[in-house]
ZAMARGU-4260 file (C-alpha; in steps of 0.2 Angstrom, whole numbers, plus 5000, padded with zeros to 4 digits):
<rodrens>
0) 5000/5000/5000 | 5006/5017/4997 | 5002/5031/5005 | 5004/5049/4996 | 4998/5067/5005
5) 4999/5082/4992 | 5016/5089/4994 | 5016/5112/4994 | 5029/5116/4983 | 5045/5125/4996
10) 5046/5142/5000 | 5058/5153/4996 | 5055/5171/5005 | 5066/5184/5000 | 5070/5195/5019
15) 5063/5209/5014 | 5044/5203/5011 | 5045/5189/5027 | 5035/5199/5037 | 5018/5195/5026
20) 5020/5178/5026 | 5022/5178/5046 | 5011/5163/5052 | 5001/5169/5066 | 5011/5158/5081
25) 5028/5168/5076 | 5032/5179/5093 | 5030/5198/5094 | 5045/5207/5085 | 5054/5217/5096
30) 5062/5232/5092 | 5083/5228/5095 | 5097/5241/5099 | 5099/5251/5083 | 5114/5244/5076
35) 5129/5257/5064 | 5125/5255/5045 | 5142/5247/5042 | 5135/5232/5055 | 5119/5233/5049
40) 5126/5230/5032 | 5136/5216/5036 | 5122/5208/5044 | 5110/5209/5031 | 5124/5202/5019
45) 5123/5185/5031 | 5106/5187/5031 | 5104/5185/5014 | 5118/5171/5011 | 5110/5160/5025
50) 5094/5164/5017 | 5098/5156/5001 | 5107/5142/5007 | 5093/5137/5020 | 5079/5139/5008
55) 5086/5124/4999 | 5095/5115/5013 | 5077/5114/5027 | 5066/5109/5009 | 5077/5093/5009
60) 5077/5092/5027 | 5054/5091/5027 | 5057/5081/5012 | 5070/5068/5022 | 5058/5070/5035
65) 5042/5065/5027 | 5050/5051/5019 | 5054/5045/5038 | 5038/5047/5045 | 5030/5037/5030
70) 5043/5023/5034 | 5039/5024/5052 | 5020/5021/5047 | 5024/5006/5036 | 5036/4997/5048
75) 5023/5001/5061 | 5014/4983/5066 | 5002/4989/5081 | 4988/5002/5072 | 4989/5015/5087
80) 5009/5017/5084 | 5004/5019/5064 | 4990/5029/5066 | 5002/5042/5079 | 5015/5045/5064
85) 5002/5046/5050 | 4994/5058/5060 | 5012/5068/5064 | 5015/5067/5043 | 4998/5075/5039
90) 5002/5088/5050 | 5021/5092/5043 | 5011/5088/5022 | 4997/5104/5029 | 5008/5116/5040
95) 5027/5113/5030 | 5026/5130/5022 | 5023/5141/5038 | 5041/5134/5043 | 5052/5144/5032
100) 5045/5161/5036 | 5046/5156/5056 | 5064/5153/5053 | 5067/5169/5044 | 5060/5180/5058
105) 5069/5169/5071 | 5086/5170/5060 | 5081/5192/5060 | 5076/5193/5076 | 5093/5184/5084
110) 5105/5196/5072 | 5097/5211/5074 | 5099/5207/5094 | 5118/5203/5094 | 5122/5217/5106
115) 5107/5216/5117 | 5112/5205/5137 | 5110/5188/5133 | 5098/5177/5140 | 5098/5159/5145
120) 5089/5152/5132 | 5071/5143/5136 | 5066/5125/5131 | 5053/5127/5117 | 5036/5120/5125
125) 5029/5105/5118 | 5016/5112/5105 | 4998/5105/5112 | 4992/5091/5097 | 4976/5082/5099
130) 4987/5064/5097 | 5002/5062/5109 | 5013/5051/5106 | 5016/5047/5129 | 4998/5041/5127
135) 4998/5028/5115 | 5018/5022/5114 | 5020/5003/5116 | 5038/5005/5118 | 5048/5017/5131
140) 5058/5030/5121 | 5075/5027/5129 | 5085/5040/5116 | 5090/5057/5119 | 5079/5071/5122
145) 5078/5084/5112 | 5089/5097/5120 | 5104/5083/5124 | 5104/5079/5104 | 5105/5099/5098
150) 5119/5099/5110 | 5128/5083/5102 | 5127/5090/5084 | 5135/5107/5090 | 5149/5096/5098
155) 5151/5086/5083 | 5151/5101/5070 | 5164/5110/5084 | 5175/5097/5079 | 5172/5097/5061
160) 5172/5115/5056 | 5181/5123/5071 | 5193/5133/5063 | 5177/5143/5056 | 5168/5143/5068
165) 5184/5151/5077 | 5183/5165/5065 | 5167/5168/5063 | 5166/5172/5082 | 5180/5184/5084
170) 5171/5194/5066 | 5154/5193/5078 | 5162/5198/5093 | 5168/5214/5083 | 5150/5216/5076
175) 5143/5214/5093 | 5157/5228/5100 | 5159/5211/5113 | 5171/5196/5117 | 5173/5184/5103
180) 5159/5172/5100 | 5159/5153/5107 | 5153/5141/5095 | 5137/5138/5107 | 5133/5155/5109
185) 5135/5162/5091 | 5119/5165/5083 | 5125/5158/5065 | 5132/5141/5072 | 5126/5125/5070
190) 5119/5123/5088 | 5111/5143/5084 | 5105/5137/5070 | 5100/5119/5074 | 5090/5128/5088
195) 5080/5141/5078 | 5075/5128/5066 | 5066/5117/5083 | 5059/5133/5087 | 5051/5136/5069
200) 5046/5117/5071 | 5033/5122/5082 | 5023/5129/5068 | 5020/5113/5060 | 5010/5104/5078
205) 5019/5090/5081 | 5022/5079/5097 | 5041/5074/5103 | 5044/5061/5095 | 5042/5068/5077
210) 5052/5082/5082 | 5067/5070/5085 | 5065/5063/5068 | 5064/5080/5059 | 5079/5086/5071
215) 5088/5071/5063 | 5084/5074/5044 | 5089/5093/5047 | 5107/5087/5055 | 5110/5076/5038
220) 5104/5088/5025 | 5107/5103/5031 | 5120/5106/5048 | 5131/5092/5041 | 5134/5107/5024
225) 5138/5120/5040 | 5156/5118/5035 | 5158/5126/5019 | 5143/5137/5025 | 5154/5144/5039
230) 5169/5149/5027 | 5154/5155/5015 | 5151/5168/5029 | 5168/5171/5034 | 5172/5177/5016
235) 5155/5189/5016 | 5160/5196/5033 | 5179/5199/5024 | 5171/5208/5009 | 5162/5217/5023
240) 5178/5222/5031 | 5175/5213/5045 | 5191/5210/5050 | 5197/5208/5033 | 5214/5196/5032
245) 5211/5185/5049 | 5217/5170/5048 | 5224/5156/5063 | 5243/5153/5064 | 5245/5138/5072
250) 5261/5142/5088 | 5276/5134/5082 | 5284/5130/5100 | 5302/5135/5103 | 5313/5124/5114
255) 5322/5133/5128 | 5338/5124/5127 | 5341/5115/5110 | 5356/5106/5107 | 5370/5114/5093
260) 5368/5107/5079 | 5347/5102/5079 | 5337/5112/5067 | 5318/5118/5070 | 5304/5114/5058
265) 5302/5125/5046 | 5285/5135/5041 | 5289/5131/5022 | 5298/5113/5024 | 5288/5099/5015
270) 5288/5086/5029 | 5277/5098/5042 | 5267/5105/5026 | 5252/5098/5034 | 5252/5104/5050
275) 5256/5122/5045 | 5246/5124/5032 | 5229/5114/5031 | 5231/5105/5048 | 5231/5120/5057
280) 5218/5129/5046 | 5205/5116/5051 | 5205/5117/5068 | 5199/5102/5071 | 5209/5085/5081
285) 5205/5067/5086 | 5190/5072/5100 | 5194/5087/5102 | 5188/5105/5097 | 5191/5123/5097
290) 5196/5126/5114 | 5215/5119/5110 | 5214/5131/5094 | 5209/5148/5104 | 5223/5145/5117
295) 5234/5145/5105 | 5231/5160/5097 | 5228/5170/5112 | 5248/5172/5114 | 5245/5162/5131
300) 5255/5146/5131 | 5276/5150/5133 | 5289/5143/5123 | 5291/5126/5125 | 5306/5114/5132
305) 5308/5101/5117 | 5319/5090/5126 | 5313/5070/5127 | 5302/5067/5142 | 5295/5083/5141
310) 5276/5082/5147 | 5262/5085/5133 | 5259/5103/5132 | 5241/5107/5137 | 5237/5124/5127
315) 5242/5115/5110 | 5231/5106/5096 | 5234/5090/5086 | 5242/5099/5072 | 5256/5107/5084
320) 5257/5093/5093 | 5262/5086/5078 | 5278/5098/5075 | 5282/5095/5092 | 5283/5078/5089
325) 5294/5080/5072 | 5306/5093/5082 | 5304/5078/5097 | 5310/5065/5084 | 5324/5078/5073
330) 5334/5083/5091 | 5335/5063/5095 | 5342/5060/5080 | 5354/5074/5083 | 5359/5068/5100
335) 5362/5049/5096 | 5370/5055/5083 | 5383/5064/5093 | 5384/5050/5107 | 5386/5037/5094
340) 5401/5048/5086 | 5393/5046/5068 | 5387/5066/5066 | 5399/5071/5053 | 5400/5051/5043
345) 5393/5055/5026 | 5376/5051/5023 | 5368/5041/5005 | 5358/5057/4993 | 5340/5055/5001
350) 5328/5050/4991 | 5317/5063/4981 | 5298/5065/4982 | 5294/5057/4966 | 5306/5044/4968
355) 5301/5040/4985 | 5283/5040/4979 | 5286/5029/4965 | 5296/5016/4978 | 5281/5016/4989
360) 5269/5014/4973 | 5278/4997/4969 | 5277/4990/4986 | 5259/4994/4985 | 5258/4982/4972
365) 5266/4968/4981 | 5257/4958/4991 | 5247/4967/5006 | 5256/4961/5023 | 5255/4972/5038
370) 5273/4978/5042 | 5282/4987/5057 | 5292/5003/5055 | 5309/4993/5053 | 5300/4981/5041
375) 5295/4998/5032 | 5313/5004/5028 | 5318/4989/5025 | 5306/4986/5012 | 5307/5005/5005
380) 5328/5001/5004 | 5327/4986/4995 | 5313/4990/4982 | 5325/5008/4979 | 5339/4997/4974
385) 5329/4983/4962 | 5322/5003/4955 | 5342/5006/4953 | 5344/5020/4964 | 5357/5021/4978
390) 5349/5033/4989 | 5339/5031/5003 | 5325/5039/5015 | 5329/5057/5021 | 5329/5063/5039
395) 5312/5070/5035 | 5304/5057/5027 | 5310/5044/5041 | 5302/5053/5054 | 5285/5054/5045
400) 5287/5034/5042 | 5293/5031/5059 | 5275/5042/5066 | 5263/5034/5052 | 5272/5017/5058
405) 5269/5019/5076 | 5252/5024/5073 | 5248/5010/5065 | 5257/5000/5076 | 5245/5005/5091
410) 5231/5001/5079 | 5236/4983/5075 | 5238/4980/5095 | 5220/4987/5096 | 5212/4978/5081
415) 5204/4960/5080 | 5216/4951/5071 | 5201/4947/5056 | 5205/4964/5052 | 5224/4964/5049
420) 5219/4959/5031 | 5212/4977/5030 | 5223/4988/5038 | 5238/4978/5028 | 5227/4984/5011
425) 5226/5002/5017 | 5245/5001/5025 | 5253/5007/5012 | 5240/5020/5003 | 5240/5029/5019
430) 5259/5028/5019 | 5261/5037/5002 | 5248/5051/5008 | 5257/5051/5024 | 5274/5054/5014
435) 5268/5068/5006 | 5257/5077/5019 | 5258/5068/5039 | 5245/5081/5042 | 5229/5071/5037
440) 5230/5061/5054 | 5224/5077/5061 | 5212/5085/5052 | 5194/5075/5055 | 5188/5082/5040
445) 5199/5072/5030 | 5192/5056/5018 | 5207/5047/5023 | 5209/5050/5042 | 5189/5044/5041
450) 5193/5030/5033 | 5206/5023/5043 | 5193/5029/5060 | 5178/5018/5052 | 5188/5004/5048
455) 5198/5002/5064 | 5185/5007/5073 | 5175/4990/5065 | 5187/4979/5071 | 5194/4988/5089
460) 5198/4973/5099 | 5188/4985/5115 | 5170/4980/5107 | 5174/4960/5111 | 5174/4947/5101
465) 5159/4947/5095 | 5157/4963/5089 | 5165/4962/5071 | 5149/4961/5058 | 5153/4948/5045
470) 5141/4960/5034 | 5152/4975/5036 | 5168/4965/5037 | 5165/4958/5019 | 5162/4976/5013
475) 5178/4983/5019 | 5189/4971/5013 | 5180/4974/4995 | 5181/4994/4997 | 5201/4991/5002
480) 5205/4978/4991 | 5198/4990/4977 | 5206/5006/4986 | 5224/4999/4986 | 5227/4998/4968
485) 5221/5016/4967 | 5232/5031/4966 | 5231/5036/4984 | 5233/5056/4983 | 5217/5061/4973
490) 5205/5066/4989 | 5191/5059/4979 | 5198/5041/4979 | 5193/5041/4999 | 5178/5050/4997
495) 5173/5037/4986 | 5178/5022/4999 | 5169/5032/5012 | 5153/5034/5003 | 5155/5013/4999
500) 5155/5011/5015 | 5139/5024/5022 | 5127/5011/5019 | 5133/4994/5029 | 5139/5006/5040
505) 5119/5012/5043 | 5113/4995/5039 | 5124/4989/5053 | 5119/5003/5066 | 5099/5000/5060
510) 5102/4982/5066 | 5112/4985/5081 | 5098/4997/5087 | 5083/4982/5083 | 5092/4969/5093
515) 5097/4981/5109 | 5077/4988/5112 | 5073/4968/5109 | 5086/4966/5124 | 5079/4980/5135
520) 5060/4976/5130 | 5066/4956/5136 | 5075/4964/5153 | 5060/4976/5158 | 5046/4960/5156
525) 5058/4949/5166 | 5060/4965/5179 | 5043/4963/5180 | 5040/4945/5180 | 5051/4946/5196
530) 5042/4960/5203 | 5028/4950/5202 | 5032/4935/5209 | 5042/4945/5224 | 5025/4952/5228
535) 5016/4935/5226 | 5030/4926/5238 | 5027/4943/5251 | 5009/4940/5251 | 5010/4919/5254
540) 5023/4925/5268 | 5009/4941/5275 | 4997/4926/5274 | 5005/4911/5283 | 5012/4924/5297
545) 5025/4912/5303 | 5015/4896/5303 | 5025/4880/5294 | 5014/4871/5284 | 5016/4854/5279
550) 5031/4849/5264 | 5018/4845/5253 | 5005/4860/5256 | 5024/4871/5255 | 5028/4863/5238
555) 5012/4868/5232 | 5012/4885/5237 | 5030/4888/5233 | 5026/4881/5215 | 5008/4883/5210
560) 5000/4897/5219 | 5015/4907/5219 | 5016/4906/5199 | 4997/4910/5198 | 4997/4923/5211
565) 5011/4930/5201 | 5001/4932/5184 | 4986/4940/5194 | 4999/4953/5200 | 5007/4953/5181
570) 4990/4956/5172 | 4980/4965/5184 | 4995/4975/5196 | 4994/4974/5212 | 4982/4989/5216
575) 4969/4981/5206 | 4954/4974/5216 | 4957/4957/5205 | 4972/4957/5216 | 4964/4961/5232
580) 4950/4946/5228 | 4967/4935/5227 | 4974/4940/5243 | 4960/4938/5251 | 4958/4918/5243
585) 4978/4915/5250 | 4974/4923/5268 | 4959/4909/5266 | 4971/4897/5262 | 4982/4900/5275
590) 4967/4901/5287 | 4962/4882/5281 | 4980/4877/5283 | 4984/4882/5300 | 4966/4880/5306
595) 4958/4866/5297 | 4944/4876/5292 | 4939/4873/5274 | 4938/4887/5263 | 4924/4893/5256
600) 4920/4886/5238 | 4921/4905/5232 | 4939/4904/5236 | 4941/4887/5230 | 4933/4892/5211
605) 4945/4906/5211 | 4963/4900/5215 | 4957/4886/5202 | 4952/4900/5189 | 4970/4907/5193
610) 4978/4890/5191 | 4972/4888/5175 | 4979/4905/5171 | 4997/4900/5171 | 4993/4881/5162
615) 4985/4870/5173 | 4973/4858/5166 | 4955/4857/5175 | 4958/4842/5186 | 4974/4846/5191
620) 4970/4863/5194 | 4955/4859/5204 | 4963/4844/5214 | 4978/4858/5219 | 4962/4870/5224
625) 4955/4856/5233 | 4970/4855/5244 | 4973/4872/5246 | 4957/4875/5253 | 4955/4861/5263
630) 4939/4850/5253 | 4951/4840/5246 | 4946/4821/5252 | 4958/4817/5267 | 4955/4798/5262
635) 4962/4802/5247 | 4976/4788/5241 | 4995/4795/5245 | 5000/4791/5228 | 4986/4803/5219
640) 4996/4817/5229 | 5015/4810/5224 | 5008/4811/5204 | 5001/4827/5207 | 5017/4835/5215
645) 5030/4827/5202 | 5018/4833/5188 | 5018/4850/5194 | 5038/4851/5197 | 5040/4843/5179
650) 5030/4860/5171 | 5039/4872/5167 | 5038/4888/5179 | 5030/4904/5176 | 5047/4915/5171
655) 5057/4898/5175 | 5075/4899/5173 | 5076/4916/5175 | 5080/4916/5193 | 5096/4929/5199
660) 5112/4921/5194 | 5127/4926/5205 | 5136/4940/5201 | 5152/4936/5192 | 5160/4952/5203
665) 5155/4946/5217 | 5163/4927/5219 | 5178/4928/5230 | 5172/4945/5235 | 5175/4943/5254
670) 5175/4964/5258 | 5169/4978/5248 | 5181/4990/5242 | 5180/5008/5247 | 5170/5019/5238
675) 5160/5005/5234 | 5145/5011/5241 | 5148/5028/5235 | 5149/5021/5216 | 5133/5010/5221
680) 5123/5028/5226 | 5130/5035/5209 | 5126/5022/5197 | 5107/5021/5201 | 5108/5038/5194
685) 5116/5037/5178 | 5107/5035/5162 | 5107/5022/5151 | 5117/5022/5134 | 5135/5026/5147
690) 5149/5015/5138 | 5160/5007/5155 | 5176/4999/5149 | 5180/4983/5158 | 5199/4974/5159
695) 5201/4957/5151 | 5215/4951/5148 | 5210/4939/5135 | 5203/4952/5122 | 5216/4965/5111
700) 5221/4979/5120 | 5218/4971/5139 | 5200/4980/5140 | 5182/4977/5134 | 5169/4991/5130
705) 5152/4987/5138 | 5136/4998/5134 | 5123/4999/5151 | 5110/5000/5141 | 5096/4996/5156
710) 5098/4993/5175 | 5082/4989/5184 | 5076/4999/5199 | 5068/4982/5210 | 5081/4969/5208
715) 5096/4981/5201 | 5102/4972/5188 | 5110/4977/5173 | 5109/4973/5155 | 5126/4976/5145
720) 5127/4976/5126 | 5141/4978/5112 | 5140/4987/5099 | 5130/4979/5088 | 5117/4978/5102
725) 5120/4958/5110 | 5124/4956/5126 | 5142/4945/5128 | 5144/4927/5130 | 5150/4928/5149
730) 5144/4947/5155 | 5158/4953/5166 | 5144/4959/5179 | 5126/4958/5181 | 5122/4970/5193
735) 5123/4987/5198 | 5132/4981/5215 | 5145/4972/5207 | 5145/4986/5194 | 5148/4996/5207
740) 5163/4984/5215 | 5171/4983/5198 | 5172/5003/5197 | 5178/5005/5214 | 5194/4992/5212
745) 5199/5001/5199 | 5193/4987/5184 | 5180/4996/5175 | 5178/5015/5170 | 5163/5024/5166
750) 5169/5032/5149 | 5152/5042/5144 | 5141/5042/5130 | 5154/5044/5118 | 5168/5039/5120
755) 5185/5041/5111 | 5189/5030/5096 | 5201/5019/5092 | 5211/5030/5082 | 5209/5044/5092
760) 5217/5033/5109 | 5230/5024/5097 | 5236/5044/5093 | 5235/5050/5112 | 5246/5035/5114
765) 5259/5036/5102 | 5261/5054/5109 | 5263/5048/5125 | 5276/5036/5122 | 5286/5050/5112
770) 5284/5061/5128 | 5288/5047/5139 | 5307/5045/5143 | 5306/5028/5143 | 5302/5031/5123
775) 5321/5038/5120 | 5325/5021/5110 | 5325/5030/5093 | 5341/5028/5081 | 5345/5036/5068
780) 5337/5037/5051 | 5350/5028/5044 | 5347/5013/5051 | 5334/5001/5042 | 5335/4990/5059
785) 5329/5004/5068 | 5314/5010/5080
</rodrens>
């Protein structure tokens, strides 16, 4: 069946007429500080660009957005769920052109205002629908609010586009006669504009959970463009005369005591042209964003000692921390060099960039095979001379190996070893980029730096062993299998291996995200199975008040009332009068097992009503009534009973098997550890979707990422998942207070909702083991059998 609502053609409003087209929900326009005509011009010159481009880009965003909703609908089995997003897409098909004009006015309203006291801004209100989506959801919604996912996609565009967003607040700080602009508070940034568009959304009437999936089509057709629409508005501004010229320098740190002979990187030398140059201009790092890039520019961080074992500096980004690690790596060499006596021996010619290229280019040929720095030279040496070349890898050019080879290095020790077959196919693509500009490893932005991220972050040995799709594995190795016989230094051959890869990648989070709410849907019913059954065993325990019945009446009460008591309370809770009548039958069955005193035949009817409720067949259902309450026949042969009982233990219990297993953090567990039950006090708090990081030995890397994605409130268990949404074979802990044990020994960390990647921990690390003295094992470049 297909479903199709008449579609109003998009609305393109040019600023000077928006005012007629105001829908009649738009706030009040207030009349904002008169602003100088040379600001005033600027801003109406943003106006205008951002006019254009969002005209286009929130068109594709209701069209992504309709599409959804209409998918939503179809995949929707129960007709209250279907009916709740047909009735959302009606209301986007009638109100869509009311949008445009609402985010024109808010776009006015927030420019012409830039000078005015800020204000904290206010949650939107949820518009009042006539369907809610709380009132007929069959699942919990678990995600993110709203406000938590405009404050992600700001963090995530921080990171892509900082050094834009950098400049754009210092041009709006000088607009606004005020400090420069953070990236959260600008009015043109992603999370600014992100946040006028949800407050425009409220034209269109519809409930929450609409509003998430329109939030979601906006991020991927519009905000993921902010980048080039950030330097589109820088270059206005410039033509404005905004600041004309700015630009960000990255600091090039100078070491306080260098040793004779050691030379600095240089701003035009081709080994660092990427983290002068485009590194530095993007302003973006492995998990990081801009804040590393405005302390650097503010003038604020002192020169820097260079010498080995210098700690990390803190006021420096990725790309200068990738100088630093050049000039770490050239004044080593120096110092070995003079140690060893061999400064002044002469050296082979160094190999050129073309020829060095052309090397690389024929190993890339050979057969794939992951290889070690050492391996590397080795390999590069050898194939130079079957090439009939005598020369051999410049200083340079063996301290950009030597980085690209630790890097990856860190990456293999990480990776499920299934994957090693494709970080060997991209080893040496990467390599030849690497040669010519180190600097992609920093830049986030870059197709090649995002390739390398998605494909070891598929195989990191911290998701467990079960974590690598078979789906998405076969789809790398064809994407790099292809990729390695490419030329590597045309941008657009990555592009191309990433776009490859956007649709098992999705295809693989979709499924990831159906079998994790299975899990939690499967954890809540058995939460409230035991709920259930804790309050049928209370009321048994109310009822008997300390009396001991017979084995035989305890076996049936432990087994078969408990089981049907606990159904009563699972279909009809436990403040229902159904539940009350039921209570009242067990205190008469207690009364007729302490006393003697049959039942009445009420009570009789009804515990075997309830039997027959959780399975019982008549006559065994009413001969377990019948001794419950007392009428049973006390002549009655003992063997009747015997059958009776071994039929009942042979049936399977209500919930059976699902009893608490023992805690794997609690075995041997003879003292809590301290802080335990401070963690214990916290972790009750914290929201599901936190990633905690276990150690085990026997996965890559020594630890295990873990996702809590439920805890339960009654019995405090936990359900942990991996990324692909199953829980693990042997779960390192099933509750909270084993959780909480773990944590407080120092054997599992709470890491957040997003955690660092693989890529981004394998850099921090190779940085750290440059910094560390421990690392001072480099020889010099020379030496194939080196580092």
């Amino acid at each position: 069946m297909s479903l199709k609502f008449p579609r109003k053609p998009p609305i393109c409003v040019q600023l000077t007429a928006h005012s007629q087209l105001m829908p009649p929900n738009s706030p009040p326009a207030s009349k904002p500080a008169p602003l100088p005509p040379r600001v005033r011009n600027a801003i109406e010159a943003v106006q205008a660009l951002l006019s254009r481009e969002l005209s286009r880009s929130v068109d594709d965003a209701l069209d992504a957005a309709h599409r959804d909703l209409f998918e939503l609908s179809e995949r929707s089995n129960a007709p209250l769920l279907q009916a709740h997003w047909l009735g959302n897409l009606q209301r986007l098909v009638n109100n869509r052109y009311r949008l445009f004009p609402r985010l024109l006015a808010e776009l006015r309203a927030a420019l012409e205002s830039i000078r005015e006291q800020p204000v904290a801004p206010e949650r939107p209100a949820t518009p009042q629908v006539v369907t809610r989506a709380e009132d007929m959801r069959l699942v919990e919604d678990t995600g993110p609010d709203e406000a938590a996912m405009l404050a992600e996609l700001g963090r995530r565009q921080e990171s892509r586009a900082g050094l834009p967003l950098l400049l754009l607040g210092q041009r709006f700080g000088v607009l606004a006669a005020a400090p420069a602009f953070t990236a959260t508070a600008l009015p043109v940034g992603a999370h600014g504009l992100a946040s006028m568009f949800m407050r425009a959304v409220d034209e269109l009437g519809l409930d929450e959970d609409a509003r998430k999936v329109l939030l979601r089509a906006f991020d991927r057709e519009a905000v993921s463009r902010y980048a080039p629409l950030a330097e589109a508005m820088n270059a206005v501004l410039d033509r404005a005369g905004v600041l004309p010229g700015l630009s960000f320098v990255p600091l090039r740190p100078r070491p306080a005591n260098r040793p004779p002979g050691s030379r600095r990187v240089a701003d035009g030398d081709r080994a660092s042209a990427g983290t002068g140059g485009d590194a530095g201009a993007t302003g973006s790092e492995p998990g990081g964003g801009v804040a590393d890039e405005t302390a650097g520019t503010t003038g604020g961080t002192p020169g820097i000692d260079a010498a080995p074992g210098t700690p990390r500096p803190a006021g420096l980004n990725e790309a200068q921390r990738l100088a630093q690690m050049r000039q770490w790596l050239a004044e080593r060499r120096q110092l070995l060099k003079r140690l060893s006596g061999t400064g002044d021996a002469p050296r082979a010619p160094a190999l050129g960039a073309m020829e060095l290229d052309n090397v690389l280019a024929a190993l890339q040929v050979g057969p794939g095979a992951l290889r070690s720095t050492a391996e590397l030279r080795q390999a590069v040496h050898e194939q130079a001379r079957r090439l009939g070349s005598n020369s051999t890898l410049g200083e340079e050019d063996a301290d950009s190996l030597a980085l690209f080879a630790r890097l990856y290095t860190g990456l293999q020790e990480h990776t499920d070893p299934r994957m090693h077959d494709v970080l060997a196919g991209l080893q040496l693509p990467l390599l030849r980029l690497a040669m010519r500009d180190l600097g992609f490893l920093v830049r986030a932005s870059d197709p090649a730096r995002r390739l390398l991220a998605t494909v070891a972050e598929a195989g990191a040995g911290h998701h467990g062993a079960d974590s690598l799709d078979p789906q998405l594995l076969q789809r790398l190795q064809e994407v790099v299998r292809s990729l390695s016989l490419q030329y590597p230094h045309d941008a657009e051959v990555f592009e191309r291996a990433n776009a490859a890869l956007e649709e098992p990648l999705q295809a693989s989070l979709r499924r990831a995200e159906i079998a994790e709410r299975r899990h939690v849907e499967a954890a809540r019913g058995r939460e409230r199975l035991l709920s259930a059954r804790r309050h049928a065993e209370a009321a048994i325990d109310w009822a008997l008040a300390g009396h001991e019945p017979a084995r035989f009446l305890r076996t049936l009460l432990e087994h078969a009332w408990t089981d049907a008591l606990a159904m009563v309370a699972l279909r009809h809770g436990t403040a229902s009068a159904t539940w009350h009548e039921h209570i009242a039958t067990t205190a008469a069955i207690a009364e007729a097992i302490r006393g003697g005193t049959p039942a009445e035949p009420a009570h009789a009817e009804r515990a075997r009503q309830a039997l027959g409720l959780v399975g019982y067949h008549p006559d065994p259902a009413a001969a377990i009534a019948g001794h419950l309450t007392g009428q049973a026949d006390p002549d009655e042969d003992p063997a009747s009973r015997t059958e009776l009982v071994i039929g009942m233990k042979d049936r399977s219990r209500l919930g059976g098997g699902d009893a608490l297993a023992p805690d794997p953090a609690e075995r041997g567990a003879e003292r809590a550890h301290a802080g335990e039950r401070q963690w214990l006090a916290r972790l009750q708090s914290v929201p599901a979707g936190q990633w905690i990081e276990f150690d085990s030995p026997n996965s890559p890397g020594g630890v295990v990422r873990l996702r809590l994605a439920w805890h339960g409130e009654d019995s405090e268990r936990v359900l942990l998942l991996g990324v692909r949404g199953h829980p693990p074979s042997e779960p390192p802990v099933t509750t909270l207070r084993g959780l909480a044990r773990l944590v407080a020994a120092g054997k599992a960390r709470l890491l957040g909702e997003t955690p660092d990647e693989l890529l981004d921990q394998a850099w921090r690390g190779m940085i750290d083991q440059l910094v560390s003295p421990a690392s001072a094992d480099t020889a010099p470049a020379g030496n194939p059998g080196s580092m």
